[in-house]
C-alpha positions as CSV (number, residue, x, y, z in Angstrom):
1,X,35.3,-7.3,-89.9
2,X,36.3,-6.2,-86.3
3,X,33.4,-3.7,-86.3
4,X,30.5,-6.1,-87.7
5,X,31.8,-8.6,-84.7
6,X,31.8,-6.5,-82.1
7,X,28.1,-5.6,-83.7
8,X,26.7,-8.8,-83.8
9,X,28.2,-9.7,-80.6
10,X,26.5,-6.7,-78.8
11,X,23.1,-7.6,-79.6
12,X,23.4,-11.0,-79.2
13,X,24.8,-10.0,-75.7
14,X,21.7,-7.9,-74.8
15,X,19.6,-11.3,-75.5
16,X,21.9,-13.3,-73.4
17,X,21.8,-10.9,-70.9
18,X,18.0,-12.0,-70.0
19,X,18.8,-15.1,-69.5
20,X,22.1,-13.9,-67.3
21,X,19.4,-12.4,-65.3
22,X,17.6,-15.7,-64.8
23,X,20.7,-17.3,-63.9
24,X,21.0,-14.8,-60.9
25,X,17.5,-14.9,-59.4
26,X,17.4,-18.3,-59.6
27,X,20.2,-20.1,-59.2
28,X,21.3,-18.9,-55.5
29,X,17.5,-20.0,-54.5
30,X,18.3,-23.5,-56.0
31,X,15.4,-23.2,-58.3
32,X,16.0,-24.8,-62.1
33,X,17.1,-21.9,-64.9
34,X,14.5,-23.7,-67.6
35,X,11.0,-24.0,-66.4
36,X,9.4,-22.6,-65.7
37,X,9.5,-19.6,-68.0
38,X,10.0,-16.3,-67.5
39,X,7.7,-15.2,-65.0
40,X,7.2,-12.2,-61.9
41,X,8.3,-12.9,-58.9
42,X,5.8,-11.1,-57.1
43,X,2.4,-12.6,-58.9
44,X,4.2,-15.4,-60.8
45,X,2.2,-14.1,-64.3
46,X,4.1,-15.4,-67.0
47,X,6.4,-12.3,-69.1
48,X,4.7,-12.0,-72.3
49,X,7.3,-12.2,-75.2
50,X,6.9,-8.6,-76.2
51,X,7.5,-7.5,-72.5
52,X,10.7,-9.5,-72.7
53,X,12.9,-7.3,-75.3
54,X,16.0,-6.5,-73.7
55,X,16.4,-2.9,-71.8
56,X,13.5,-1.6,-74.0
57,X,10.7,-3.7,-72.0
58,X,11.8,-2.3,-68.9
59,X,11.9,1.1,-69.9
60,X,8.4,1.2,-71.5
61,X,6.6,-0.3,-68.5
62,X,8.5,1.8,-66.1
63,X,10.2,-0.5,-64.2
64,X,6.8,-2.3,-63.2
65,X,5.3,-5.4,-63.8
66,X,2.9,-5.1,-66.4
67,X,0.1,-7.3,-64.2
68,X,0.7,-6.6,-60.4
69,X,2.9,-3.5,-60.9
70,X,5.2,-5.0,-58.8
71,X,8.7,-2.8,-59.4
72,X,11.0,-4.3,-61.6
73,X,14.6,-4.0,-60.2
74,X,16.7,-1.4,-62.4
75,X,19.3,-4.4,-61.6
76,X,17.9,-6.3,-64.7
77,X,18.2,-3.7,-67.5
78,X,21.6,-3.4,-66.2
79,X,22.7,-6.3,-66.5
80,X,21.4,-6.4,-70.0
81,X,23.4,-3.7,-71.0
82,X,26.0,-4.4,-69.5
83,X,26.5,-8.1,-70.7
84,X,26.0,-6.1,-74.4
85,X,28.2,-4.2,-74.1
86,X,30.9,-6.7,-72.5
87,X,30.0,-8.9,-75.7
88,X,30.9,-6.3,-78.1
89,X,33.7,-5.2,-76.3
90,X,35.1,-9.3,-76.3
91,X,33.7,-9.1,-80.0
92,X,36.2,-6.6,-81.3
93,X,39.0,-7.4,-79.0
94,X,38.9,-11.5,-80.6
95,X,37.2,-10.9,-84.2
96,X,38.4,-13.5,-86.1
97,X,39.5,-15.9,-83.3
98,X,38.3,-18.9,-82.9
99,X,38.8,-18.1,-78.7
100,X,35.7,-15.7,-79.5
101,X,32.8,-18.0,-77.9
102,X,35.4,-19.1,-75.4
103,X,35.7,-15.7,-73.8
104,X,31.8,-15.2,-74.7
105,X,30.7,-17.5,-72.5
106,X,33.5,-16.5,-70.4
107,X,32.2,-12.6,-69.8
108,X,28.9,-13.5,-69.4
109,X,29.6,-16.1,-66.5
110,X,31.7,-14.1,-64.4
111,X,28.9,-11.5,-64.9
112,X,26.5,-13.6,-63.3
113,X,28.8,-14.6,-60.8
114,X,29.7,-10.9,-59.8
115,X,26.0,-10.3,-59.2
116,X,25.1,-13.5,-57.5
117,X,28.6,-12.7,-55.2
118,X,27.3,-9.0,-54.3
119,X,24.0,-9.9,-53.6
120,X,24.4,-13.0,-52.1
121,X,28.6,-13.7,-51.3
122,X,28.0,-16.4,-52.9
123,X,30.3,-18.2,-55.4
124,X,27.5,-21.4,-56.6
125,X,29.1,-24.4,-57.9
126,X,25.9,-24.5,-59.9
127,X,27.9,-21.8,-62.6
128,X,31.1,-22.1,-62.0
129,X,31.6,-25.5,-62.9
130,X,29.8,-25.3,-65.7
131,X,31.7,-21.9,-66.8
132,X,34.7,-24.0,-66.4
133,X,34.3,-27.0,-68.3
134,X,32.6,-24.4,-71.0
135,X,35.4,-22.8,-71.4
136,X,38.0,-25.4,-71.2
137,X,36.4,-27.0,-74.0
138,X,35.6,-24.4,-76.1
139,X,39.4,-23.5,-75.7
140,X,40.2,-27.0,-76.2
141,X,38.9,-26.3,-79.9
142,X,40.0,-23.3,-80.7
143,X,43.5,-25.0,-80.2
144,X,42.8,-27.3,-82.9
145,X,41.4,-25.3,-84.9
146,X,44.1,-22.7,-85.1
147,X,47.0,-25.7,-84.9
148,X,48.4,-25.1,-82.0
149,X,47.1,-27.5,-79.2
150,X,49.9,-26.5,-76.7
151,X,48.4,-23.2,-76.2
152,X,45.7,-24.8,-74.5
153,X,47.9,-27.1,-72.5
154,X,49.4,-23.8,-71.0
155,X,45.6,-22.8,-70.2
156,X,45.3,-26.0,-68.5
157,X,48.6,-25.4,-66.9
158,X,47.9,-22.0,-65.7
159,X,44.5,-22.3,-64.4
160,X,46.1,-25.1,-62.3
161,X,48.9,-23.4,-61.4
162,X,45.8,-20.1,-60.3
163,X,44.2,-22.6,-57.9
164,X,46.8,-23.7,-56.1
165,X,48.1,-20.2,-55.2
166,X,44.6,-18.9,-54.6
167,X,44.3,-22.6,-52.3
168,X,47.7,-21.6,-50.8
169,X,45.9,-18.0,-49.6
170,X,43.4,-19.4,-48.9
171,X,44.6,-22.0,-46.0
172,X,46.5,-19.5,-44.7
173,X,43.3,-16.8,-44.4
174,X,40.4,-18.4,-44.4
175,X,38.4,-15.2,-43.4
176,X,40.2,-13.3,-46.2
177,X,39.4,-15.4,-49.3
178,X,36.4,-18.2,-49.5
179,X,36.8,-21.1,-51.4
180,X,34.2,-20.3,-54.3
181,X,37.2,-18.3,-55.5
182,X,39.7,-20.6,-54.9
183,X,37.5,-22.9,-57.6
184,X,36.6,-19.7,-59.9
185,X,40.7,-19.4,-59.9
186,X,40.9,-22.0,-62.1
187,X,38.9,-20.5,-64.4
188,X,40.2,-17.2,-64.4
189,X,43.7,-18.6,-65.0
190,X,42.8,-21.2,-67.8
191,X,41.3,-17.9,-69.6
192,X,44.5,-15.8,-69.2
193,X,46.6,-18.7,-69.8
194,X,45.3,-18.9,-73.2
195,X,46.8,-15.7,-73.6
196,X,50.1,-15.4,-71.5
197,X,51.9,-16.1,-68.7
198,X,52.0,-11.9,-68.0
199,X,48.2,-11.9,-68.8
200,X,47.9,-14.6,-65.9
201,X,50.0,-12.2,-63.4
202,X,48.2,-9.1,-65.0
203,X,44.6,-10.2,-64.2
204,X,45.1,-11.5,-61.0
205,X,47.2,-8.8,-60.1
206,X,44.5,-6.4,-61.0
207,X,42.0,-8.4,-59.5
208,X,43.8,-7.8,-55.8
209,X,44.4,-4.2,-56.7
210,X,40.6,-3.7,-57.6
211,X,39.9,-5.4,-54.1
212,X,42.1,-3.4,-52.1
213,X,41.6,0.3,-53.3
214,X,37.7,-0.1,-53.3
215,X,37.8,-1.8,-50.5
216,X,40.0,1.2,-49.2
217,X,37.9,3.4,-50.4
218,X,34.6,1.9,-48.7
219,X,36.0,1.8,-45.2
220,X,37.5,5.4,-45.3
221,X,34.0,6.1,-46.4
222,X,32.3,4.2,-43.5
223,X,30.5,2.4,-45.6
224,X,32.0,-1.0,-44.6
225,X,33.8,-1.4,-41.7
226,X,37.3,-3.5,-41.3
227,X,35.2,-6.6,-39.8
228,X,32.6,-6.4,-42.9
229,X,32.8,-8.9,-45.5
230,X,33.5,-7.5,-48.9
231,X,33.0,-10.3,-52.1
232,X,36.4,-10.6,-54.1
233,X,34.5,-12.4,-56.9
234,X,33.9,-9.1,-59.2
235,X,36.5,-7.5,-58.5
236,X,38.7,-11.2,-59.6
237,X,36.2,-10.9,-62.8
238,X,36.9,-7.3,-63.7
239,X,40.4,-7.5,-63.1
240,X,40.4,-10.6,-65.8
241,X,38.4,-8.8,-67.9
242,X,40.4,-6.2,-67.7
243,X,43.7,-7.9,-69.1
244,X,41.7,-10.1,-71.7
245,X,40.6,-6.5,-73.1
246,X,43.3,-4.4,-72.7
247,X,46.2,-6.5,-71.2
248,X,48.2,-6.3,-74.2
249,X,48.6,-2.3,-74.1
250,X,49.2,-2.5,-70.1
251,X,51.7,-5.0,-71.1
252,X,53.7,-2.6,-73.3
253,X,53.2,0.0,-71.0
254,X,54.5,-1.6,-68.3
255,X,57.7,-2.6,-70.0
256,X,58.8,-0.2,-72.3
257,X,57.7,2.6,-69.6
């Protein structure tokens, strides 16, 4: 069961990986994520259907657009791939949950938004509203579905409770923290909350741990200096990701070590 799940979620999550690619070209340029169809950027030909298979289109016109062989950025198989292989990963770690499409939807938004954030520091209202009324409701039921309604009133609770600390921080440093993740907060804790209070503390916690050592590790580098603007929106995302996958283990660890 948990292997047929994790399947079916992974290619399923190649496919919605295209369309998480749509999502970050177009939404920081304000343009609409249905129509026009698929198209080039560069000569605006439409993507023929068969030039539109996940990962395996890419790689079998070389990166290049099959009319004006305009380079295709390696960022989109990427993505693909990588939004598979979050979806099979979320697919084994909730097989037979009813949460499943809640932290579906879940992976493959704050994969968007980690993109759009490096690319752009950018945070758009545009998906993470969405993401969080998605997931609130699809949370919402998955509570009544597995009888227990108050373990989404503890979601609702926590992601509250993640936004005003995160607003908190971020009235008292501006510079350090913008408000696009003061709102994604919210989300972030309403996803953990479903799971626990310590998965709450555990994902954020990791989220400011991811931010600090790479961020460490990019100014001893010289790669960024101290006055350079970093996005904390992926590294937010992975640390959530990182306790909805594997926060249970950490967990144990951390209190039986």
């Amino acid at each position: 069961m948990t292997i047929a799940t994790a399947v079916v979620c992974g290619i399923f999550g190649l496919l919605v990986g295209s369309f998480v690619n749509v999502v970050i070209w177009r939404v920081p340029r304000k343009e609409s994520i249905v129509r026009p169809a698929s198209h080039c950027p560069a000569c605006s030909a439409a993507v023929r259907p068969y030039d539109n298979v996940p990962v395996h289109s890419w790689a079998l016109l070389r990166g290049r657009c099959r009319d004006c062989g305009e380079r295709i950025p390696v960022r989109y198989p990427l993505v693909e791939l990588a939004c598979g292989v979050l979806w099979a990963g979320l697919g084994a770690r909730f097989a037979g949950s009813w949460a499943l499409p809640a932290f579906l939807v879940l992976g493959a938004g704050l994969l968007a938004l980690s993109v759009i954030d490096l690319e752009h520091y950018l945070l758009p209202n545009r998906v993470v509203y969405p993401l969080g009324i998605t997931c609130a409701a699809l949370l919402g039921v998955a509570g009544i579905a597995d009888g227990d309604p108050a373990v989404w009133l503890r979601a609702l609770v926590a992601g509250t409770v993640a936004f005003v600390a995160f607003f908190v921080i971020h009235v008292v440093a501006p510079r350090g923290m913008g408000f696009g993740d003061v709102r994604l907060s919210f989300v972030l804790g309403l996803a953990l909350g479903w799971l626990g209070w310590g998965y709450v503390a555990l994902g954020l916690f990791l989220g400011f741990l991811y931010g600090a050592v790479i961020g460490a590790g990019l100014i001893a580098t010289r790669l960024r200096s101290r006055r350079d603007h970093v996005p904390f929106g992926p590294f937010l995302a992975a640390g959530t990701l990182t306790a909805a996958l594997w926060g249970q283990s950490i967990l144990d660890w951390y209190l039986h070590r």
